[in-house]
C-alpha positions, 0 to 999 in steps of 0.5 A: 823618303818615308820609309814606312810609307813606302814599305806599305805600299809595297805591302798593300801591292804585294798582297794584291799581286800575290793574290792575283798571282793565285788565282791565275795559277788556279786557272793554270791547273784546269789548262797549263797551256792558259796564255793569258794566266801565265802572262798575267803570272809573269806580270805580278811576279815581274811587278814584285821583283821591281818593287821589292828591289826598289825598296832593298828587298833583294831577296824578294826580288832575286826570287821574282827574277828566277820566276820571271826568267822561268816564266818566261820560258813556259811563255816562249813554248806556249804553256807550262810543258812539264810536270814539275811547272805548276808545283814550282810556281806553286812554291815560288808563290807560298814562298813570296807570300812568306817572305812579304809577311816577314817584311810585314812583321819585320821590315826586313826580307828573309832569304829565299829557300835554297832548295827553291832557288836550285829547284827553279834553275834546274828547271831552266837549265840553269843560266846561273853560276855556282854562286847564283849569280847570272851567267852573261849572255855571251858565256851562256850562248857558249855553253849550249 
């Protein structure tokens, strides 16, 4: 395995993942209710959070994955149904693009912000432990 080869094409993605990304969240300002811009937002975040973990960007991906599962919510209700939604997303989208161009300049992925991460499982009413790490199904369940 070429290791450059396959960052590369990771960083080409990306780019392009992350752009369309933007654009989708432009279109989820005018109608946070925009079916179509969240799943296309689910879409390129869930893509991200496979390639970067196939690669051993973990940090890319267990941020992709805490928007995905957070995407997913909003998908489920139909929109994005509370102030704080789009600013989130926002976040987790400068964030991806910084981490994606520290792989670019370093070959490595930086950890995500902290703070975001918190700010993301608060918004979903956490279904993470104390260390960040996924609570199982049957605990969670429990939990409500």
């Amino acid at each position: 395995m070429d290791p450059v080869k396959y960052r590369n094409l990771f960083l080409e993605e990306a780019t392009e993942h992350l752009a369309e990304m933007s654009r989708a969240l432009l279109e989820l300002e005018k109608d946070p209710r925009d079916t179509a811009a969240i799943d296309l937002v689910f879409r390129m975040v869930h893509s991200l959070k496979g390639m970067s973990a196939s690669l051993g960007y973990e940090a890319v991906s267990d941020l992709s994955h805490r928007l995905e599962d957070r995407l997913g919510i909003w998908r489920a209700h139909g929109g994005i149904d509370d102030t704080a939604g789009l600013p989130l997303l926002f976040r987790g989208l400068e964030s991806l693009e910084r981490m994606v161009a520290v792989v670019r300049e370093s070959g490595e992925a930086p950890p995500p912000d902290p703070a975001l991460l918190a700010a993301i499982d608060a918004a979903r009413g956490s279904t993470r432990d104390g260390d960040g790490k996924p609570v199982p199904k049957k605990a969670e369940a429990r939990a409500r």
